[in-house]
C-alpha positions in Angstrom: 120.6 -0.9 56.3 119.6 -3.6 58.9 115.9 -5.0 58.4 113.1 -5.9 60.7 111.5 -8.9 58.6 110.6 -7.3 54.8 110.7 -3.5 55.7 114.1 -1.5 56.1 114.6 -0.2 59.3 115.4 3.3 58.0 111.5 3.5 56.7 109.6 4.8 59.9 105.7 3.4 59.9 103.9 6.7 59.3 105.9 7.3 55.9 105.1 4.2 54.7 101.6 5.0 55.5 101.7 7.9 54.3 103.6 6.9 51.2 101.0 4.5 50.1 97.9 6.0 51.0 96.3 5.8 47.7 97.0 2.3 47.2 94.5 1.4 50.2 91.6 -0.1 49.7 88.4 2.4 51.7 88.8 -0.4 54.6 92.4 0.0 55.0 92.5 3.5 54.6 90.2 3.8 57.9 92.9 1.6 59.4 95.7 4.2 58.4 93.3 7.2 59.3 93.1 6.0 62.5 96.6 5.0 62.8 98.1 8.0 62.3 95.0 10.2 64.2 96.8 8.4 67.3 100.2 7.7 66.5 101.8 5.6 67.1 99.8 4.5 70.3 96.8 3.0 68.0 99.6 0.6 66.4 100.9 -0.4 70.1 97.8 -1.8 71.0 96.2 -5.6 69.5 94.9 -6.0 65.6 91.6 -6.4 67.6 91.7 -3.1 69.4 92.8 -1.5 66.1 90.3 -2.8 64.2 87.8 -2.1 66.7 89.2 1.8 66.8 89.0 2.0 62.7 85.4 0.8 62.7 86.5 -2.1 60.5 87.2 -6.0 60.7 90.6 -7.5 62.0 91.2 -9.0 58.7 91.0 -5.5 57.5 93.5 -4.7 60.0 96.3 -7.8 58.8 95.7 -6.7 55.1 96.7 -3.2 55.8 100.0 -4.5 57.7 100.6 -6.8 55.0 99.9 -4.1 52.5 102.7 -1.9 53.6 105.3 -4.3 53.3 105.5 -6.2 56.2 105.1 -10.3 56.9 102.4 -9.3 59.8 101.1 -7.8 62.8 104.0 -8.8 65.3 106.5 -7.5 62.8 104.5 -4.1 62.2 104.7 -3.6 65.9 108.3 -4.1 66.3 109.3 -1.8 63.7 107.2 0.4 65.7 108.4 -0.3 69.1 111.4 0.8 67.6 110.7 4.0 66.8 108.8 4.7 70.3 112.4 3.6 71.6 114.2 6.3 69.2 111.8 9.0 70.3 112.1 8.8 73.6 115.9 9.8 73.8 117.0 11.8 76.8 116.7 15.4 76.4 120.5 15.9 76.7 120.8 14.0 73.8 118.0 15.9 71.8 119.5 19.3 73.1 123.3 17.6 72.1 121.8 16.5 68.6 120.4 20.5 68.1 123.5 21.6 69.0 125.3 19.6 65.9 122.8 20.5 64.0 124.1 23.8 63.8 128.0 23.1 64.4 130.1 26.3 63.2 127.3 27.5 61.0 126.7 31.3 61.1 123.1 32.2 62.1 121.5 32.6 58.7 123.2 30.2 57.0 121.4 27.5 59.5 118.0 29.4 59.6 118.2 28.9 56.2 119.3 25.4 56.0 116.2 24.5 58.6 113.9 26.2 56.5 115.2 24.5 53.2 115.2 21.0 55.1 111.7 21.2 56.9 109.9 22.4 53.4 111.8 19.7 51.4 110.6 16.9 54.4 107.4 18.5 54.2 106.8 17.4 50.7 108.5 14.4 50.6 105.8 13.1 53.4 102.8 14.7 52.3 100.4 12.0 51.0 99.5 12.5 47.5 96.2 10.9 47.6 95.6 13.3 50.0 96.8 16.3 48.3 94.7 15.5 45.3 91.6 14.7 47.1 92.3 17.9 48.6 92.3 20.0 45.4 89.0 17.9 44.0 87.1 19.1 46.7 88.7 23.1 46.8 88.0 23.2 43.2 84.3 21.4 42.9 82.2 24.4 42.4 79.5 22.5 43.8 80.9 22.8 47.4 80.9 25.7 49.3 84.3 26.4 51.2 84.5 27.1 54.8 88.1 28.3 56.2 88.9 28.2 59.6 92.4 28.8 61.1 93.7 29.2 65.6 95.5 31.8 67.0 98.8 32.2 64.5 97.6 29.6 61.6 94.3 32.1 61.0 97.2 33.8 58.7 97.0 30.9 56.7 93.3 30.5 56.2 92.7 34.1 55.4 96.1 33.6 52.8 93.9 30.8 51.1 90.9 31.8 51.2 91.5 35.7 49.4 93.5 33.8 46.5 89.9 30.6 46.6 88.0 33.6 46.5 89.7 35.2 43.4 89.1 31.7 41.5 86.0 30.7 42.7 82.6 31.6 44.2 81.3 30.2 47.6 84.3 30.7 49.8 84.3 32.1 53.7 86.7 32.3 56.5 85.5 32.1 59.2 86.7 34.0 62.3 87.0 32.6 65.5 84.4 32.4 67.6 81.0 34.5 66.8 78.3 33.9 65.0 79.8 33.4 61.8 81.0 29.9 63.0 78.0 29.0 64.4 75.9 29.7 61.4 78.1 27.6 59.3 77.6 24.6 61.6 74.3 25.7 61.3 73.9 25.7 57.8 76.7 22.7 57.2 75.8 20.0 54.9 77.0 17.4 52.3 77.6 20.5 50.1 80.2 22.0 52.1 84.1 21.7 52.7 85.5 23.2 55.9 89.4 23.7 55.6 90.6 23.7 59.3 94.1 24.5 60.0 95.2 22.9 63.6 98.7 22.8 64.5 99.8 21.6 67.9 98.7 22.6 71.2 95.9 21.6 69.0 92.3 23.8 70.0 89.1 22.3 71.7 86.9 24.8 69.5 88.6 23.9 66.6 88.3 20.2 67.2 84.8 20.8 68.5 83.6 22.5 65.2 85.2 20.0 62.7 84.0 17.3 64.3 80.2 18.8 63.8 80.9 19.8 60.6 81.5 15.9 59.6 79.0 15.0 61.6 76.7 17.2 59.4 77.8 15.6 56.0 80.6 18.1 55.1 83.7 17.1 54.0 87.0 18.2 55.8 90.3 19.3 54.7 93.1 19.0 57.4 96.4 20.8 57.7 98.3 20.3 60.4 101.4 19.8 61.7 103.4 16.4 61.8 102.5 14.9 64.7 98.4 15.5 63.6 95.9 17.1 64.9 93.0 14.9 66.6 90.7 16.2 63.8 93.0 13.5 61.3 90.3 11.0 62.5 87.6 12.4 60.6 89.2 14.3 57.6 88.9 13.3 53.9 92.4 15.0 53.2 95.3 15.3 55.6 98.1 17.5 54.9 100.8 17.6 57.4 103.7 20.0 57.5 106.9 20.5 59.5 106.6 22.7 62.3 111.0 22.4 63.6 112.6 25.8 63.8 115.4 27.8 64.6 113.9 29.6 67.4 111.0 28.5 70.5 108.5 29.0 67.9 106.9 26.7 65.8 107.2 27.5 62.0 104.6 27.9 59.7 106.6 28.1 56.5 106.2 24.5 55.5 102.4 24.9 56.0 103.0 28.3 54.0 104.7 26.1 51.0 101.7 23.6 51.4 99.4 26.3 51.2 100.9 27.7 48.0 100.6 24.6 46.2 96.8 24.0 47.4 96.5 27.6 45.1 98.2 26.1 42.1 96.8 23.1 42.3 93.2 24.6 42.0 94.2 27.1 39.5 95.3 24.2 36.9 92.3 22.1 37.9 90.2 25.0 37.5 91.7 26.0 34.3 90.2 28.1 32.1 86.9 28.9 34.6 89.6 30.7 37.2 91.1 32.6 34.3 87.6 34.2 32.8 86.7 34.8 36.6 90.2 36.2 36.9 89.7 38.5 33.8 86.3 39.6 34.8 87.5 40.8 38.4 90.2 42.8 36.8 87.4 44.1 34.8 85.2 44.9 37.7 87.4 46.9 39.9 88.1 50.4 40.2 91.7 50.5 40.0 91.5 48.0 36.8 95.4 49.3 36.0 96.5 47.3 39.3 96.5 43.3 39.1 94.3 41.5 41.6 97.2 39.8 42.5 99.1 42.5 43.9 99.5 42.4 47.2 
């Protein structure tokens, strides 16, 4: 694999930023928050400018380049020049490439290779400083939890929030729109954590509301898709899935998986608190012969 000073080619610069997220220093981490909010224009333009974007020093800036591998700023920016050159391939050649993608495959055999393949990529690129940070704050009983999801990703807030609900106290999802979103702005404070799902074709209201909500103290929880949601720039934790699918349609099954593990992460951080609240609510209902968790 040919080499652009220290780094491999083959290792695209939002990976490796991903990839070593929790080896940043706060500083630098502003630098890659910022980075990837606006990728990769942000890296495109001078240290200066970057710095100037991230809030932080342009020494700040160098030490995050060098801190990712590579021997400095003009060799950071030509690994990523070449991958602004890769993405902009004609479209005959994207629709070419699709078409290979397939080859002689029968149709469910390649819907289900897609899915396989987008979940796997999924979790090979989600941060795990992020992921972790994520599950602190879901599980800190201290925090109340606001959910708030757009027009198809609502799904997956409600999904999260009924199995939060079953683990913990303090959760909400909030619908779009109404009162119910203003009162949590309202109300929103250090001691709250808004998850806000925001996938692309990302929403004004959405961006509007988590932007307030930080500005308010509160701590946000991001999932989005992989090209990141404009809300990336103020979130403690972003979680970025594939959205590629065999149809027009964006997929949320990545997201799905991500969502999933956000549930098992809590429950083993939670511990033996979920399970007594688990056992009391099977206590507490009417049908007690039926498990809370069927569905």
């Amino acid at each position: 694999m040919a080499e652009v000073g220290r780094v491999a080619v083959g290792a695209t610069v939002q990976r490796r930023v991903q990839d070593r997220m929790d080896e940043l220093s706060a500083g630098e981490r502003k630098v890659a928050r910022t980075l990837l909010a606006t990728y990769p224009a942000a890296g495109l333009e001078s240290a200066a400018d970057l710095a100037k974007r991230a809030n932080v020093s342009t020494p700040t800036v160098l030490r995050f380049v060098t801190r990712l591998g590579y021997q400095g700023y003009p060799d950071f920016q030509r690994v990523l020049i070449r991958e602004v050159h890769e993405r902009m391939g004609s479209p005959l050649a994207q629709y070419d490439e699709q078409e290979a993608r397939r080859g002689g495959q029968q149709f469910l055999p390649y819907v289900s290779s897609t899915f396989v393949g987008t979940v796997k990529e999924t979790f090979d690129n989600v941060p795990r400083h992020d992921f972790l940070r994520a599950v602190d704050l879901l599980a800190d009983s201290r925090r109340q939890i606001r959910l708030i999801g757009g027009r198809f990703s609502h799904v997956l807030a409600e999904y999260l929030a009924a199995h939060l609900h079953i683990m913990r106290t303090d959760v909400m999802c909030l619908t779009e729109g109404g009162m119910a979103r203003a009162g949590a702005l309202l109300d929103a404070s250090r001691k709250d954590v808004f998850v806000v799902f925001d996938y692309r074709r990302y929403q004004p209201a959405t961006i509007e509301l988590a932007t307030a909500a930080a500005a308010a103290g509160a701590s946000v929880v991001l999932l989005t898709d992989q090209y990141l949601s404009p809300i990336a720039d103020i979130a403690e934790a972003v979680l970025p899935a594939r959205v590629d699918a065999p149809s027009p349609f964006d997929s949320l099954v990545p997201a799905m998986a991500l969502v999933e593990s956000l549930v098992a992460g809590v429950s083993d951080k939670l511990g033996d608190t979920a399970r007594k609240r688990v056992r009391r609510l099977e206590e507490l209902r009417p049908d007690a012969g039926e498990s809370i968790a069927s569905s």
